[in-house]
N, C-alpha and C positions, 0 to 999 in steps of 0.2 A: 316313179318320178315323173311319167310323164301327163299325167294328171296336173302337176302344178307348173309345165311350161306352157308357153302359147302357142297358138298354133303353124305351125309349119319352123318349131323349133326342135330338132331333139335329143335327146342326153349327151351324145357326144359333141352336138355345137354347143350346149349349157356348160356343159366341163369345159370344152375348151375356154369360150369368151370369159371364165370365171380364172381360169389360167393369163389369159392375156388383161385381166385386169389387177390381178396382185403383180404380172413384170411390167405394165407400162404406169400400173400409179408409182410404183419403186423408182422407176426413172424416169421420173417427173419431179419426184422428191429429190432425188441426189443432182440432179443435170439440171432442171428447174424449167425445163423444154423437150419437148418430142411424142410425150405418154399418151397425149390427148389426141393426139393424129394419129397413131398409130394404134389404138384403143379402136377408134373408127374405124382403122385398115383392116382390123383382124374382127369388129361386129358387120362385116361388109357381107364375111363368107357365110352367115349364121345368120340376120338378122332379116326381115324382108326389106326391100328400098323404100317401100313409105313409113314404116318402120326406126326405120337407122337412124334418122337424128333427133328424134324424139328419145330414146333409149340411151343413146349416146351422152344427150343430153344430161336425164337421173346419173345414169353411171358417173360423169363426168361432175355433177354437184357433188353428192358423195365423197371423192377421191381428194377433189381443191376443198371442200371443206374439212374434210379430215387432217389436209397439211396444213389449213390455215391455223388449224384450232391447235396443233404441233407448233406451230413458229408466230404463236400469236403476237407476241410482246415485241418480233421483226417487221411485221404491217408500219406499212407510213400510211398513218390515218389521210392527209393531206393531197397525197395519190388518189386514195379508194374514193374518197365524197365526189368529187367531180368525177369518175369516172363511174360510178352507179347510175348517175345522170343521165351522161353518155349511152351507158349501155340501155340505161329503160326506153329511152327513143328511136335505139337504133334496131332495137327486138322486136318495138313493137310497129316501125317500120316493114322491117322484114318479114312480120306473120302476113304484110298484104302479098306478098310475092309467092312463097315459100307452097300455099296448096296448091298453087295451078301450073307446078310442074311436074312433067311425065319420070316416072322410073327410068329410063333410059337416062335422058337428061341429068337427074340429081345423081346419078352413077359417073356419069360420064366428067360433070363438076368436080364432084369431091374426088376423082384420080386425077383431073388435071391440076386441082388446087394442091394435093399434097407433094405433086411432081415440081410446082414453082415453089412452095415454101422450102422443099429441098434444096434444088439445084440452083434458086436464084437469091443476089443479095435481099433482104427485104429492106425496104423504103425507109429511108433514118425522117423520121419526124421534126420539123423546124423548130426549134425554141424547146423552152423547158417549163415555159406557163400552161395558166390552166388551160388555153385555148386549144394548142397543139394536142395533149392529153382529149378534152371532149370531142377537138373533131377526130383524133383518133378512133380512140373509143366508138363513137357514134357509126365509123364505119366496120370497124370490126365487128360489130352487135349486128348490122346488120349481114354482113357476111355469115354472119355462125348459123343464122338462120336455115343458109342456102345451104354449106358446106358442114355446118357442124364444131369443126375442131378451127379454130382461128387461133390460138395462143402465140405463134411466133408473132403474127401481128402484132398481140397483146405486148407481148414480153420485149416488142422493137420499140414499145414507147418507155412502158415500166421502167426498162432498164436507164434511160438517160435523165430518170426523174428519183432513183435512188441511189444509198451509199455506197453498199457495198453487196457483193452474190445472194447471201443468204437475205437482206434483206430485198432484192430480187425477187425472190422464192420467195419469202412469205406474203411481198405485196401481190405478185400476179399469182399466189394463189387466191389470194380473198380478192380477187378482180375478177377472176375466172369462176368462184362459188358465185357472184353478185351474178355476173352474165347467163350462168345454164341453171342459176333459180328465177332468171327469167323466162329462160325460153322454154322452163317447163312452164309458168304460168301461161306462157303464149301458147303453145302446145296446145294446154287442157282448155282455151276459151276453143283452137279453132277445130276441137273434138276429138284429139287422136283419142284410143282408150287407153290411159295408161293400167287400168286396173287387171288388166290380161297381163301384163310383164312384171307385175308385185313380185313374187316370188323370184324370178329371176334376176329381178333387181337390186334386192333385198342382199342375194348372194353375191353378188358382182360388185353392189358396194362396201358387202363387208371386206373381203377378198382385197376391192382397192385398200383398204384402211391397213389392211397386213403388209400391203408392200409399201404404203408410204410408212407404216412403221419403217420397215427394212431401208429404204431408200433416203430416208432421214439421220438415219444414223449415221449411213454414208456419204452422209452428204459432203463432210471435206474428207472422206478418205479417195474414192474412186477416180479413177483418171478420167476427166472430162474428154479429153480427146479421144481416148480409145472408145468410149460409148457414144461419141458422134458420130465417129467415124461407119460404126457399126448400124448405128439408127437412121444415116442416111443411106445405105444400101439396102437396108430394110424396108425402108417407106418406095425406095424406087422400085424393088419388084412389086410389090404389092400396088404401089399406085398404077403400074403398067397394065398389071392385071385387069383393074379396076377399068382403065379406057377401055383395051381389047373386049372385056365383055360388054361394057358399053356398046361400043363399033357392030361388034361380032355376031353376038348369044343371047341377047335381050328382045 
C-alpha cells in the first residue's frame, strides 16, 4: 500500500483520514454543518501543513458534490449564481496570500479559526439581497483559502436566503462544491502537485460519498442537538491541539 500514498504519509494515517471522512461527510449530510471543519481537524494529524488545504480541498469537493447531486431538486438555483461569482473572486483573491505563509502560522490559523466558529455567535448577514450574499461569499472564498473549511460562514448567510433545513443542505452544499472546485483550480495554477495524493484522494472521496449516503438518510431522523453538542467538544480538543503545536513543537 505504501507505494500508492505520498510521502511522509503512512497506512495507518491513510486508514485513518479514510475513516474520518465516511463520519464527517455523514454529518454534514444529516446536520448540514460541522464535517468540513472537522475533516480538516482530523487531516491536520496525517497530512503535512503545506499540504492540508489543498487535500482538504479535493476531499471536501467530492463529499459537497456527492450531497449536491443527492438533494439536487432542493438547490435554490437563485442562491448559487451570485454566490459562484462571489466565490471565483474571493479564491482567486486569496491564492495572492495563501503561499507566503509559514507552517507554523497556517497551523496556528486553522486551530484558532475552528476555536471561534465553535464557541462564537457567527455574524448574521444584513439583508437578504444579492448584495449581502456576494459580499458574503466574497469573503468567505477568500478565508477558505487561508483556513480551509469556512462553511459555518457559508451556511450563516445560505440559511436566511432559504425555505426550509434540507433546502439549507442542499443549497450550501452546491455552494460549497462551487468554492473547493475553485480552490483546487487555484491550487493547481500556484503548483501544489496534486498528482502525488491521486490515490489517496480517490479513497477519501469515495469513503465521503458512503457517508453522505448514510447521513442523508438521516437526515430528519437524528437528533440535531445531540450531534452539536458532541461536534463542538470535538472541534475544541482538536482545535486546542492545533494552537499548542503551533505555540509549542513546530
Amino acid at each position: 500500500m505504501g507505494e500508492f500514498l505520498p510521502q511522509g504519509v503512512d497506512a495507518v494515517g491513510a486508514a485513518f483520514v479514510i475513516a474520518a471522512s465516511v463520519l464527517t461527510s455523514g454529518l454534514t449530510a444529516a446536520v448540514g454543518i460541522g464535517g468540513g471543519v472537522l475533516l480538516l481537524a482530523f487531516l491536520s494529524f496525517v497530512i503535512p501543513p503545506e499540504a492540508l488545504i489543498p487535500v482538504h480541498a479535493v476531499a471536501q469537493l467530492g463529499s459537497n458534490a456527492g450531497r449536491a447531486s443527492l438533494l439536487v431538486r432542493h438547490i435554490s438555483v437563485p442562491v448559487i449564481l451570485p454566490f459562484l461569482v462571489a466565490a471565483a473572486l474571493g479564491v482567486a483573491a486569496g491564492a495572492l496570500i495563501v503561499s507566503d505563509l509559514p507552517e507554523r502560522v497556517l497551523i496556528a490559523i486553522i486551530g484558532v479559526f475552528v476555536l471561534l466558529t465553535t464557541w462564537t455567535k457567527l455574524p448574521s448577514f444584513p439583508g437578504t439581497g444579492r448584495v449581502a450574499l456576494v459580499l458574503g461569499g466574497f469573503f468567505a472564498s477568500v478565508l477558505t483559502m487561508l483556513v480551509g473549511a469556512t462553511g459555518p460562514f457559508v451556511i450563516a448567510i445560505i440559511r436566511q436566503l432559504c425555505a426550509d433545513h434540507v433546502q439549507v443542505v442542499a443549497t450550501h452544499a452546491a455552494a460549497m462544491t462551487a468554492q473547493h472546485g475553485l480552490k483546487v483550480v487555484a491550487f493547481t495554477f500556484i503548483g501544489f502537485a496534486f498528482v502525488d495524493y491521486i490515490p489517496l484522494l480517490v479513497a477519501i472521496i469515495a469513503a465521503g460519498f458512503v457517508g453522505t449516503l448514510i447521513g442523508t438518510r438521516l437526515l430528519f431522523k437524528i437528533p440535531e442537538k445531540t450531534l452539536k453538542i458532541a461536534l463542538k467538544w470535538t472541534l475544541t480538543v482538536i482545535a486546542a491541539q492545533l494552537v499548542l503545536r503551533a505555540a509549542f513543537f513546530m
